[in-house]
C-alpha positions in Angstrom: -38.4 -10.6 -149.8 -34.7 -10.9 -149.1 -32.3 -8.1 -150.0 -29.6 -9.8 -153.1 -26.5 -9.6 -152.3 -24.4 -7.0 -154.0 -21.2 -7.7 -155.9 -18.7 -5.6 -157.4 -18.2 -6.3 -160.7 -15.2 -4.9 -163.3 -15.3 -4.4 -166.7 -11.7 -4.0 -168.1 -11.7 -2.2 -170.8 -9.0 -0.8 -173.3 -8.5 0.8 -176.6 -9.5 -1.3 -179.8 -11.9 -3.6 -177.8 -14.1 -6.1 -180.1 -17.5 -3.9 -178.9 -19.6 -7.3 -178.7 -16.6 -8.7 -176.1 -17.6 -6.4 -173.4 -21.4 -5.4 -174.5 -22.8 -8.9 -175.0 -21.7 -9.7 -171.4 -23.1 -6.6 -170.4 -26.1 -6.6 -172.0 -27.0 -10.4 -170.7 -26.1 -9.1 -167.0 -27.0 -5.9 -166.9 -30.7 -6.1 -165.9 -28.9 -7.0 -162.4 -27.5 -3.7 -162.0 -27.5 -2.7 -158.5 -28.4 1.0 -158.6 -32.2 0.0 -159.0 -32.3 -2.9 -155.8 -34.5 -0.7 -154.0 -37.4 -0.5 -156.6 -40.0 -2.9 -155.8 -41.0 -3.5 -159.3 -37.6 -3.9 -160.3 -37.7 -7.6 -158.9 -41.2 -8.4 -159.3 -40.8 -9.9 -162.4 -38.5 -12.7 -161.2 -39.3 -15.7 -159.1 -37.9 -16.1 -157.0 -35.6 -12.7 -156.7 -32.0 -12.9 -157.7 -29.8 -13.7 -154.6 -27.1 -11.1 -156.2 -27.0 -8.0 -158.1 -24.1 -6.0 -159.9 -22.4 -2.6 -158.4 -20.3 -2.3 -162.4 -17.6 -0.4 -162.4 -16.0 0.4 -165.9 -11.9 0.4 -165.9 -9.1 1.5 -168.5 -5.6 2.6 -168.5 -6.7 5.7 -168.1 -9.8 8.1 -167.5 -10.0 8.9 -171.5 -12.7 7.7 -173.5 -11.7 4.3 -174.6 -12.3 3.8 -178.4 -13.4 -0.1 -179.4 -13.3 -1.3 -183.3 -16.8 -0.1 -183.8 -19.8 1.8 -181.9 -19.4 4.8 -179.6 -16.7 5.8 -177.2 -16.9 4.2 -173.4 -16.0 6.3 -170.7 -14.5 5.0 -168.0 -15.5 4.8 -164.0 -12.2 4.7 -163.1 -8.3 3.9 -164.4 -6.8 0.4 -163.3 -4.3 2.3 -161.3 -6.6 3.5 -159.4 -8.8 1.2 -158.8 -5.4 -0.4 -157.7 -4.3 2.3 -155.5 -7.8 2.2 -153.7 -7.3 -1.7 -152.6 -10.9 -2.5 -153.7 -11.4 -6.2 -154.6 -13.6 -7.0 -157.6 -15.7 -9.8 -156.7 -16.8 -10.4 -160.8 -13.9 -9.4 -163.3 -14.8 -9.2 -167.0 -11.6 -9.3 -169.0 -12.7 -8.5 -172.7 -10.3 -10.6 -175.6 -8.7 -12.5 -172.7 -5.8 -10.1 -173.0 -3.2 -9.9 -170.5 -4.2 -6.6 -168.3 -3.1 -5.3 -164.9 -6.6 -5.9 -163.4 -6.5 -9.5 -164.4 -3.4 -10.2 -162.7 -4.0 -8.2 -159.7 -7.4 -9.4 -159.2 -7.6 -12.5 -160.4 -6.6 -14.8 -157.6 -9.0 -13.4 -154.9 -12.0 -12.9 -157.3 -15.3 -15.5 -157.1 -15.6 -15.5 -160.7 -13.1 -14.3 -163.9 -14.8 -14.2 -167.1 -13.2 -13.9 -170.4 -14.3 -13.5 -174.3 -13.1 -13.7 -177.2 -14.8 -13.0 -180.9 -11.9 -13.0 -183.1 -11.2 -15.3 -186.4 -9.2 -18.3 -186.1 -7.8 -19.8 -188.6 -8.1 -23.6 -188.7 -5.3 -25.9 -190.7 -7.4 -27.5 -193.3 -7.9 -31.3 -193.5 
């Protein structure tokens, strides 16, 4: 069996998140977190094995817990300007709401893959 390739993968994160714009995502990719690669039974299930897997890191503006419009409080890995400051390209960048955020526009260019959501109301003009 051939070892998946690991990507890094950022969740940007800030206060007043919709909870579902960053968990659905999470909860559909997160069976391909990396930090259980090395467990045989881990991939056994899959056939063939995935050809990647997920090193997550979760960002904000800062290191405080980052409050979203419902469910708990997420703390973050690491604060954008940091993960900045270390010169760390995100292979995978979740961008929750599709807000404008320093990670995005940092990031964005070099990344493989930018993903966005959005689960807010629009209003459509009637007729």
């Amino acid at each position: 069996m051939s070892t998946p390739e690991i990507l890094s993968f950022a969740v940007c994160l800030f206060d007043y998140v919709q909870l579902l714009d960053y968990s659905g995502p999470m909860d559909l990719l997160g069976f391909l977190d990396n930090t259980s690669r090395d467990d045989p039974k881990r991939w056994a299930r899959f056939s063939p094995p995935p050809k990647a897997v997920f090193e997550f890191t979760y960002l904000a503006p800062s290191r405080e817990s980052v409050n979203p419009t419902s469910g708990p409080a997420v703390t973050p890995t690491s604060s954008y300007d940091e993960a900045l400051a270390s010169g760390k390209q995100f292979d995978v960048l979740l961008v929750p709401g599709g807000t404008y955020n320093p990670m995005f526009c940092a990031q964005a260019p070099q990344s493989r893959e930018v993903l966005t959501t959005r689960t807010c109301r629009q209003r459509r003009s009637p007729g």
